[in-house]
C-alpha positions in Angstrom: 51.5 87.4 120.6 55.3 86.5 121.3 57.5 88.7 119.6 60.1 87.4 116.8 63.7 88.0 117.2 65.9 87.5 114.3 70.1 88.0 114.3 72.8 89.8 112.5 75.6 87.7 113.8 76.8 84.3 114.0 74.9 83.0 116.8 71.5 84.1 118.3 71.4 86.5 121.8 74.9 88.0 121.1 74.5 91.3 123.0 73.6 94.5 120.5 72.5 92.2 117.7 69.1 91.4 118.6 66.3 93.5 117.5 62.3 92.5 118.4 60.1 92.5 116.1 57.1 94.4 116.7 54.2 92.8 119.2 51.0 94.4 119.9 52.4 96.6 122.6 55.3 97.9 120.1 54.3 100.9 118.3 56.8 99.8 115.4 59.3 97.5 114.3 62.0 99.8 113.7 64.4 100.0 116.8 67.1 101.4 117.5 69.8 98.5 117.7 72.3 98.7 120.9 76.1 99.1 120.4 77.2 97.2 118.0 79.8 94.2 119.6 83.6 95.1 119.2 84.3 91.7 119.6 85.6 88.5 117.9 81.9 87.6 117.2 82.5 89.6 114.0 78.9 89.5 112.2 78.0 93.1 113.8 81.5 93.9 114.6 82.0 97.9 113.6 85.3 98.8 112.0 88.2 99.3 114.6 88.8 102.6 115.1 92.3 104.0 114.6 93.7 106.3 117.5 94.2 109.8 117.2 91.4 110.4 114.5 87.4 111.3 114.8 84.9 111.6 112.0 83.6 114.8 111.1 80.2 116.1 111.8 79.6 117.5 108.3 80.5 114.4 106.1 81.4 111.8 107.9 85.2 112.2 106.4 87.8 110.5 108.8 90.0 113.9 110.3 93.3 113.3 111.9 94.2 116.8 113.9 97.3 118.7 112.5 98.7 119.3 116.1 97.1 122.6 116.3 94.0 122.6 118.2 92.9 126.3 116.8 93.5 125.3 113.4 91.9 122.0 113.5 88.9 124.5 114.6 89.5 126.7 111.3 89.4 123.4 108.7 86.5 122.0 110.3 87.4 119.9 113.3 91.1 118.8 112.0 92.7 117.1 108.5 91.2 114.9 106.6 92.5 111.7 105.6 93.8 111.4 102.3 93.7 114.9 101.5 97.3 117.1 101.2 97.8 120.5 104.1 99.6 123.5 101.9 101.5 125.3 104.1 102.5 128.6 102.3 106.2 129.8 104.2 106.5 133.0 105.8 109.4 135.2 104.3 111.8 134.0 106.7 110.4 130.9 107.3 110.3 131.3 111.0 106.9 130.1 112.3 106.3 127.7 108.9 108.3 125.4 110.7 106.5 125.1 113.9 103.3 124.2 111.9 105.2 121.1 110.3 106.6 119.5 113.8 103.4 120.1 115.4 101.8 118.3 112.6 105.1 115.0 113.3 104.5 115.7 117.0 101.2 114.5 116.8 101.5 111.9 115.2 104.3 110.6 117.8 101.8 110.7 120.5 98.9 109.1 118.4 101.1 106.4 117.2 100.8 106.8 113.6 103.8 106.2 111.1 105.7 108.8 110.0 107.5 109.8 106.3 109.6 112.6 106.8 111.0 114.4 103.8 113.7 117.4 103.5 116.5 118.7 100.8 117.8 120.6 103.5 117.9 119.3 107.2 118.4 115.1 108.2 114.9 113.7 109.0 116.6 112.6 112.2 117.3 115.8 113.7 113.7 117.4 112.5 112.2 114.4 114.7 114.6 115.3 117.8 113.1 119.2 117.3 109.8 117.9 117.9 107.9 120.5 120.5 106.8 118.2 123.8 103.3 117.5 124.6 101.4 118.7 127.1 99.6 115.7 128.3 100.4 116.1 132.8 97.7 117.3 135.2 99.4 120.8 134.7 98.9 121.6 131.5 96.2 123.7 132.1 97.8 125.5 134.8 100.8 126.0 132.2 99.0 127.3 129.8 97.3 129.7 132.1 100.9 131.3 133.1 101.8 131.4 129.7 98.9 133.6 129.0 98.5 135.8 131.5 102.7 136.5 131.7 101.6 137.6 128.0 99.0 140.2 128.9 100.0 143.3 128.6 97.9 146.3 130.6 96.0 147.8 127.3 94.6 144.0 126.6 93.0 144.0 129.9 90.6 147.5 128.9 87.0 146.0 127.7 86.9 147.5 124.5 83.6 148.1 122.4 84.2 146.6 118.8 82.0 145.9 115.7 79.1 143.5 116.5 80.8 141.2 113.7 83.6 140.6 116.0 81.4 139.7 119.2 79.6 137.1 116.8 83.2 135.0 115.5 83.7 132.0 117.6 86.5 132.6 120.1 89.4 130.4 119.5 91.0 127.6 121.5 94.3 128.6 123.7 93.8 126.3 126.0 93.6 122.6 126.9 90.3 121.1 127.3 89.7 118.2 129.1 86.6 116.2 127.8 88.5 116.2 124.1 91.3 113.7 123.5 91.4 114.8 119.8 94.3 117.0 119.1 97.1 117.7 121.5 98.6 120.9 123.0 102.4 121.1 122.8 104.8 123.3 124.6 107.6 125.2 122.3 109.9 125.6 124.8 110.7 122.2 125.2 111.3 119.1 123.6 109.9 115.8 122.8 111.0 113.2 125.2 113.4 110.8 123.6 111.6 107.4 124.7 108.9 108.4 123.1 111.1 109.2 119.5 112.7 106.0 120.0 109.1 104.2 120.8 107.6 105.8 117.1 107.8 104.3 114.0 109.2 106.7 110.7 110.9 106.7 107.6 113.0 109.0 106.8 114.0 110.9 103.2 116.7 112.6 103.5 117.5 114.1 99.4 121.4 114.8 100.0 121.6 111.0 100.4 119.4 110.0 97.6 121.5 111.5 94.5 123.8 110.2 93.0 127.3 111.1 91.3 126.7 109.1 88.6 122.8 109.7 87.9 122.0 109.4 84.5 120.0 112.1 82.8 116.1 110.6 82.1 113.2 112.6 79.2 110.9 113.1 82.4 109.3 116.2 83.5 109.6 115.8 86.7 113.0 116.3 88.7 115.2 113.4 89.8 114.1 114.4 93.5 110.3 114.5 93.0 110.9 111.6 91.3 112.6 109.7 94.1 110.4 111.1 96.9 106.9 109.8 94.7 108.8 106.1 94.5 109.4 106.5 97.9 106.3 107.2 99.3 104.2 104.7 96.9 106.5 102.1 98.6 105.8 102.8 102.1 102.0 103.0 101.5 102.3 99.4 99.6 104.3 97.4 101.5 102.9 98.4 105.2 99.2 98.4 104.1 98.0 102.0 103.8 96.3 101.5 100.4 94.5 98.1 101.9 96.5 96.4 99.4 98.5 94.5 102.1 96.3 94.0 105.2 98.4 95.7 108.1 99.7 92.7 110.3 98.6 95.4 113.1 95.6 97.3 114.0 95.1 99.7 111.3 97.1 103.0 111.6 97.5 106.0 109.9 100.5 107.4 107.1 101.5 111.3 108.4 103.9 112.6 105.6 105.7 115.7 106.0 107.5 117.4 103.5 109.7 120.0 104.1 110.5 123.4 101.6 108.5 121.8 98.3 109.3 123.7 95.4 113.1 125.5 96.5 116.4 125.6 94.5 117.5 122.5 96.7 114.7 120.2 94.9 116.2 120.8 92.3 113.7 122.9 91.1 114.2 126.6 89.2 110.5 128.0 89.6 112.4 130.2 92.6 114.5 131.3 90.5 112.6 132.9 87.3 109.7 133.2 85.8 109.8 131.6 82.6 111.7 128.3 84.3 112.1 124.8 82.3 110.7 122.6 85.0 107.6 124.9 85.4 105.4 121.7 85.0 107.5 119.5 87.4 106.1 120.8 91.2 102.4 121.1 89.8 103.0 116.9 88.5 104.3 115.6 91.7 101.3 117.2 93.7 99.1 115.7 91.1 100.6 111.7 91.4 101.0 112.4 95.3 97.5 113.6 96.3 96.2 110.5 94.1 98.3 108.2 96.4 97.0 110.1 99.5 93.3 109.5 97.8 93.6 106.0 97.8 95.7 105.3 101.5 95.1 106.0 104.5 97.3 108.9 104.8 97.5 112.6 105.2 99.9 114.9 104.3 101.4 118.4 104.9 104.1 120.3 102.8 105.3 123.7 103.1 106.5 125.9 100.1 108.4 128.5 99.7 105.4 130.7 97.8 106.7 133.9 98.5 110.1 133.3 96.2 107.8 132.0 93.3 107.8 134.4 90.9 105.3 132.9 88.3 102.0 134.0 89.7 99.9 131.0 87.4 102.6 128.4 88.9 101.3 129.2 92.2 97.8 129.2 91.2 98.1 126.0 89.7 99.8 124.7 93.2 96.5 126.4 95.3 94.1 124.5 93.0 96.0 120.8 93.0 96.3 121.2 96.7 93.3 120.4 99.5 93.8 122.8 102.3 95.6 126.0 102.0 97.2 127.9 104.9 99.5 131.3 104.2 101.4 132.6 107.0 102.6 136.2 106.7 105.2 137.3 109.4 105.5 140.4 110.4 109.0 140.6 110.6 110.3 143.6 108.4 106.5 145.0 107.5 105.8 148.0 108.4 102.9 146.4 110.3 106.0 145.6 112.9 106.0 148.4 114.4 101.6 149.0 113.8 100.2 149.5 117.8 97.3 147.6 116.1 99.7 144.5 116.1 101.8 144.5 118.6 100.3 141.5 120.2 101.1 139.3 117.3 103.9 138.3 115.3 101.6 137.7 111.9 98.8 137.1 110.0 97.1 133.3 109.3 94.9 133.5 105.8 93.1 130.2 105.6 93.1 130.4 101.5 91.2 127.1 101.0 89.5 124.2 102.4 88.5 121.3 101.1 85.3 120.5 99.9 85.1 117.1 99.6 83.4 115.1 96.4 83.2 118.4 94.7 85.5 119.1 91.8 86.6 122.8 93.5 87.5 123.8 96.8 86.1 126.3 98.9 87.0 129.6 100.6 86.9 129.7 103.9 84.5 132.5 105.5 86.6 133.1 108.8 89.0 136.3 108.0 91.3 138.7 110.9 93.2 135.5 111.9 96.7 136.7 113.2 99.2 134.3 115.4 101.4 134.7 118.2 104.4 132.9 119.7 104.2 133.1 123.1 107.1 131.1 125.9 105.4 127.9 125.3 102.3 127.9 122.9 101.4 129.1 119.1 98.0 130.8 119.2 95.6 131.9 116.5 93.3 134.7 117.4 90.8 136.7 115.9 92.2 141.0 115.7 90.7 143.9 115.2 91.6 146.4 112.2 
């Protein structure tokens, strides 16, 4: 019997389209079809997809990586898109910062657009910051220095710990080779200028937004939040991250970054007491902003001074409008400074949420005895014993 072939695309035979149907040698009719044609054919053409990203093995979710290999690993392969990354500031907001430009940096060498936004420093000078990748032939010898210049003679006694400890996964330090998701980056050193001048941002810079003259408005939400949200609706609608607006380009992806949410230079008083008047204003602009991130395709991380909140429902209320939840605690000033338990590390990581997506909660993530360390060239998470 001659077998049947029928056609998904626009003319018959185009390679990956054709599926036989089933003769008397086939044991069914149900194939599995070829790769599906990237070309201009279009009928079976699969959607483009956008460098720098992956889907994730649970769900399927699009994940962009946060510039942090190791903590891509802790929020389940990397950020998804259109969710919002809380980063909650260490006292002296030392190693927050790090987080955020790794996060920019990343999106630099991906080629996505970036929105950077700060009360305090220019969004021009946080871009020239920027740590610089490690994308040579020698990044793995690098990082192998960097480590072993780091070991000190007590980490290099076997120790017997706690079987719970020899089950964790080990985290990434180091570079691997068959993954081009997620970048290392070298601290030390910064981000070539060609490739600043070669990316594509926008910039919010709150100094130069406010004005002398600017009249009082009956809104909740402060005349910065305010301009930032406006902001940022008008960079997802006119260049096409909400699929309004095809993109004239191959699609791309929105990083935002926003820089010390919530402090005294927002023009925000929830630093300041407890009982403050714009108590409602931080937990509204998360609310508009992650339904804008919910319908673009964009991600976005903010860091917040938590710590200097003195309303503990404010911060709640923060934790529970935000996707992913990160805390760093430094160790700077603790007692757990001078701790021999610690003295590899400079502080503790506390994954406080991740997202779980379609659900109406979040969840908790399961992986505890995270600490961090700044070495020459790289940030490193890594399980520790107490």
């Amino acid at each position: 019997m001659a077998a049947a072939a029928t056609s998904c695309g626009p003319r018959a035979g185009a390679p990956g389209c054709v599926v036989a149907a089933a003769g008397k040698d086939s044991v069914t009719s149900f194939q599995r079809r070829g790769p599906r044609a990237s070309g201009p054919d279009g009928g079976c053409r699969r959607l483009a997809s956008i460098a720098g990203t992956r889907p994730s093995v649970r769900n399927g979710q699009l994940l962009v990586s946060t510039g942090l290999p190791a903590l891509d690993q802790l929020l389940g392969g990397g950020l998804a898109v259109g969710t919002l990354l809380l980063i909650e500031e260490d006292k002296y907001n030392i190693y927050s910062p790090l987080l955020f430009k790794y996060f920019l940096a990343e999106g630099i060498i991906n080629g996505h657009t970036l929105l950077v936004a700060s009360a305090k420093e220019d969004p021009a000078e946080i871009l020239q910051e920027l740590p610089a990748p490690l994308l040579n032939d020698n990044c793995k010898k690098e990082v192998d220095e960097d480590v072993c210049s780091h070991k000190t003679p007590e980490s290099n006694i076997k120790m017997k710990i706690a079987w719970r400890y020899q089950l964790l996964p080990k985290m990434e330090v180091g570079p691997i080779s068959s993954s081009i998701f997620g970048h290392y980056y070298d601290a030390s050193k910064r981000i070539p200028q060609e490739l600043i001048e070669a990316s594509k941002w926008h910039g919010f810079f709150l100094p130069e937004k406010i004005s002398s003259t600017l009249s009082v408005e009956s809104c909740s939400l402060t005349h910065g939040y305010r301009s930032l949200l406006h902001f940022i609706q008008n960079i997802i609608c006119e260049e096409g991250f909400d699929g309004s607006n095809p993109q004239k380009k191959e699609k791309n992806v929105l990083r935002i970054g926003i820089q010390n949410l919530g402090s005294p230079l927002w023009g925000d008083d929830i630093c300041c007491t407890e009982n403050c008047n714009n108590s409602q204003s931080l937990t509204k602009f998360l609310y508009v902003l992650r339904g804008l991130l919910r319908t673009s395709l964009s991600a976005c991380i903010i860091t917040v001074p938590t710590h200097l909140i003195q309303n503990k429902a404010v911060i709640a209320r923060v934790t529970n409008l935000s996707d992913t939840v990160v805390g760093l605690e430094s160790f700077i000033g603790s007692e757990r400074e001078t701790n021999p338990l610690y003295q590899e590390y400079h502080g503790l990581i506390h994954v406080r949420q991740i997202p779980r997506l379609n659900n109406l909660i979040g969840d908790v993530s399961d992986v505890k005895d995270l600490a961090f360390k700044l070495r020459r060239k790289l940030f490193t998470i890594e399980h520790y014993l107490q």
